[in-house]
C-alpha positions as CSV (number, residue, x, y, z in Angstrom):
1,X,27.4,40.3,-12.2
2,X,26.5,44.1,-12.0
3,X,26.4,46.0,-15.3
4,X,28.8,48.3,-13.8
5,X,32.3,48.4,-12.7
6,X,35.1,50.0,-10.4
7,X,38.4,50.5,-11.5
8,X,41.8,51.4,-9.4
9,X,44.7,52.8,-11.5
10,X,48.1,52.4,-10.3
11,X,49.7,54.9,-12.4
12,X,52.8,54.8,-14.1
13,X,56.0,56.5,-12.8
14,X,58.8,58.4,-14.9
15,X,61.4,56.2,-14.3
16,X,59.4,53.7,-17.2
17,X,60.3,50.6,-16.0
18,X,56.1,50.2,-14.2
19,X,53.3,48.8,-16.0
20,X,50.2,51.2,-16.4
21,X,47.9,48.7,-14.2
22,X,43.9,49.5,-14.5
23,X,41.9,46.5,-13.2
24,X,38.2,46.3,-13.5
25,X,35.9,44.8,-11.0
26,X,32.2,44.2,-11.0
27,X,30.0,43.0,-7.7
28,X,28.3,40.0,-8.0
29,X,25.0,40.5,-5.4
30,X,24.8,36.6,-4.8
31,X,28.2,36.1,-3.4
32,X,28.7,39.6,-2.5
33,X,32.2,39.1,-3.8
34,X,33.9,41.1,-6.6
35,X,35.0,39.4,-10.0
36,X,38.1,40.8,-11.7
37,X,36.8,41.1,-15.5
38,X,39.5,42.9,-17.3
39,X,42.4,45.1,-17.7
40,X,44.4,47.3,-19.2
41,X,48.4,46.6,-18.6
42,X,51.1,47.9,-20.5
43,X,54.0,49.5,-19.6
44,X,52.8,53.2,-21.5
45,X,51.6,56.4,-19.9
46,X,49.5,59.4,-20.1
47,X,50.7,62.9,-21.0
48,X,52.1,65.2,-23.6
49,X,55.6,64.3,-23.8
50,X,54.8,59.7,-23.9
51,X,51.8,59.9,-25.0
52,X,52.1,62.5,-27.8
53,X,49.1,61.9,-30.8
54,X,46.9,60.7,-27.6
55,X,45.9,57.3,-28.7
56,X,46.7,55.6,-25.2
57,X,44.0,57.8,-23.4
58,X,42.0,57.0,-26.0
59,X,42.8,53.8,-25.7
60,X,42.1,53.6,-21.8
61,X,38.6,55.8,-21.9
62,X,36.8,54.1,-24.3
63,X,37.9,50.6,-22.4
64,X,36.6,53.0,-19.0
65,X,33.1,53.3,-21.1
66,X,33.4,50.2,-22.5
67,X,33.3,48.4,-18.5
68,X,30.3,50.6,-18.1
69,X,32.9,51.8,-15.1
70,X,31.2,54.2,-12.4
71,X,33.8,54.9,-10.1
72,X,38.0,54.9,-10.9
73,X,40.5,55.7,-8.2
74,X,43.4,57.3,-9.4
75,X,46.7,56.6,-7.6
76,X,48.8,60.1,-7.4
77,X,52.1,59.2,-7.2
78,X,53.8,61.7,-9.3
79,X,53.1,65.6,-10.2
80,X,51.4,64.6,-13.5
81,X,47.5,65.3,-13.9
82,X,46.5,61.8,-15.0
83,X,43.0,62.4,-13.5
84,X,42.1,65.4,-15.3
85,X,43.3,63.6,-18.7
86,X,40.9,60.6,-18.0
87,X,38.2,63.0,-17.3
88,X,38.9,65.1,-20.6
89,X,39.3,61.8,-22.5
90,X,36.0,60.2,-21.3
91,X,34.0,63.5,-22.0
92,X,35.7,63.6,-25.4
93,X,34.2,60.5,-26.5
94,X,30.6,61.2,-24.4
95,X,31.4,59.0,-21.4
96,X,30.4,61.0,-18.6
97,X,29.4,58.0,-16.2
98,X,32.6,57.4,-14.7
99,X,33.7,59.3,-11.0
100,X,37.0,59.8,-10.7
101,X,38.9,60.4,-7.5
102,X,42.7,60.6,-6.2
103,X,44.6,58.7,-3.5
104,X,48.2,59.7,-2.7
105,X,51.0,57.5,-1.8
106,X,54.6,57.6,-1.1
107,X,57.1,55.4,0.2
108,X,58.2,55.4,4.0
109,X,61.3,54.2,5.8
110,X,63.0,51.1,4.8
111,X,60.3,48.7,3.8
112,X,58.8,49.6,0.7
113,X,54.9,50.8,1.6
114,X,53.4,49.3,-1.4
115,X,54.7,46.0,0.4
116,X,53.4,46.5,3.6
117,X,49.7,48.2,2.2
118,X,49.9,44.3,-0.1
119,X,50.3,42.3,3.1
120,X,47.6,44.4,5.3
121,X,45.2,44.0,2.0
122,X,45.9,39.8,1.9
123,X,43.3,38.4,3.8
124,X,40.6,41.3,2.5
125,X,41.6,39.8,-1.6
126,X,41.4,36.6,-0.6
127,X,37.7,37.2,0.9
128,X,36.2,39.7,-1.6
129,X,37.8,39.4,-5.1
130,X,37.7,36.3,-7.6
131,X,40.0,36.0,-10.3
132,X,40.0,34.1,-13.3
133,X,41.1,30.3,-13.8
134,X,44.5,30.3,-15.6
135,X,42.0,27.9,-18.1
136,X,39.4,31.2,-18.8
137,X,39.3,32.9,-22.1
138,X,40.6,36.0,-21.1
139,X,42.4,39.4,-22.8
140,X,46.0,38.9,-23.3
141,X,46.6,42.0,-21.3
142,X,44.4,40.5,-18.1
143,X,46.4,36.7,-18.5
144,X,49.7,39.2,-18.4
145,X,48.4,41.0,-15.3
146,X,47.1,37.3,-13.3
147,X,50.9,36.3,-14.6
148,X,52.6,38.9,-12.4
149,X,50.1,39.0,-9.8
150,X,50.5,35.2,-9.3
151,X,54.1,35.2,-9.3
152,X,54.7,38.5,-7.0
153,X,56.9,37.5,-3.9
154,X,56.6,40.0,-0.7
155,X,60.2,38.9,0.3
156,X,62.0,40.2,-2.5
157,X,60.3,43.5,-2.2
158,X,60.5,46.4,-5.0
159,X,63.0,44.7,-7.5
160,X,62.6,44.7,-11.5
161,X,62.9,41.1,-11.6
162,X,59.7,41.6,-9.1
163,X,57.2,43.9,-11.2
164,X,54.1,44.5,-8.1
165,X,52.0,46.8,-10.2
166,X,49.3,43.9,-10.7
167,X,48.9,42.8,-7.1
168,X,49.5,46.4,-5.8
169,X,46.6,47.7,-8.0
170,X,44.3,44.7,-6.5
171,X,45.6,45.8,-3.2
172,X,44.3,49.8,-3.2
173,X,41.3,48.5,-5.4
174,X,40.4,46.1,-1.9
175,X,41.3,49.3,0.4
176,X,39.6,52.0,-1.3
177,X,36.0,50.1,-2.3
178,X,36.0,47.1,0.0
179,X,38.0,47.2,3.2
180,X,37.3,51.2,4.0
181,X,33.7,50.7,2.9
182,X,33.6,48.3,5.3
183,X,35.5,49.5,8.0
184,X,33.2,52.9,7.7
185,X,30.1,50.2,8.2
186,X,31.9,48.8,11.0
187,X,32.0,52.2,13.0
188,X,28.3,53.6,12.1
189,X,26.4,50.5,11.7
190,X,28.4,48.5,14.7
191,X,29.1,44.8,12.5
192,X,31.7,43.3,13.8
193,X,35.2,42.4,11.9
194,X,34.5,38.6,12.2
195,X,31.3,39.8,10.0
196,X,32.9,41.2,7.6
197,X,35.9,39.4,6.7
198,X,34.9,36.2,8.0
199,X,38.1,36.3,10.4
């Protein structure tokens, strides 16, 4: 595997009842597949008013320099500055390696768009990310995040008793560094889809 890793951040909401979900991935050039290596998941966030003394985003930059991560997408789905945080946190402790970037989301009509972005992602995870065997020597926190992930049901959509921060991370991790990658190669370098998914 790479040195180096990517990260996607599906950031925690006010309501508090959402996991902080942080997957790392690094490439492996062989396979030209990415390996899910570790986490952070906990149901905590970032800011002045939860995250007082600041020992979270201390907790979550030194893990961002510990994954030697070069690249974290930020999902922006409240009016909070979690990306300027990380980037103050990693600079505080001399990480200054890391990228950081913002997606926004919202929710659309009816059907919950986090369920719908999951089901267009399906057949780009199963091609391009490897997880771990429920048998690997793993952190806690990353055994918590393939618990939820495994056990994540589309038909029940966005219910407690349905927690989707774990697959929905994996999901805008596989759109924003795999599939639109891709896709961009696609349209200037003229593969084919069959090519690149192996559809």
């Amino acid at each position: 595997l790479n040195e180096e890793s990517i990260a996607m951040l599906d950031n925690t909401r006010t309501n508090g009842n959402d996991f902080f979900a942080l997957p790392f991935c690094k490439y492996n050039p062989d396979d030209k597949k990415y390996y899910l290596v570790d986490c952070i998941f906990e149901q905590k966030s970032l800011g002045l008013v939860s995250d007082k003394h600041g020992k979270f985003k201390k907790k979550v930059c030194r893990m961002i320099a510990q994954m030697n991560c070069i690249e974290c997408c930020v999902e922006n789905n409240t009016s909070n500055t979690t990306t300027l945080v990380l980037k103050e946190g990693c600079e505080e402790i001399g990480y200054r390696a890391c990228k950081f970037r913002e997606r926004t989301t919202s929710r659309s009509g009816k059907v919950s768009s986090k369920v719908v972005r999951i089901l267009n992602m399906e057949d780009a995870i199963k091609d391009n990310i490897c997880f771990p065997s429920k048998k690997a020597n793993v952190s806690p926190q990353l055994r918590l995040f393939m618990q939820y992930f495994t056990n994540w049901n589309s038909k029940q959509g966005q219910k407690k008793s349905n927690p989707d921060d774990s697959v929905d991370s994996i999901a805008m991790l596989t759109e924003e560094f795999i599939y639109k990658q891709k896709t961009m190669a696609t349209v200037n370098f003229g593969f084919s889809k069959s090519e690149l998914f192996g559809l």
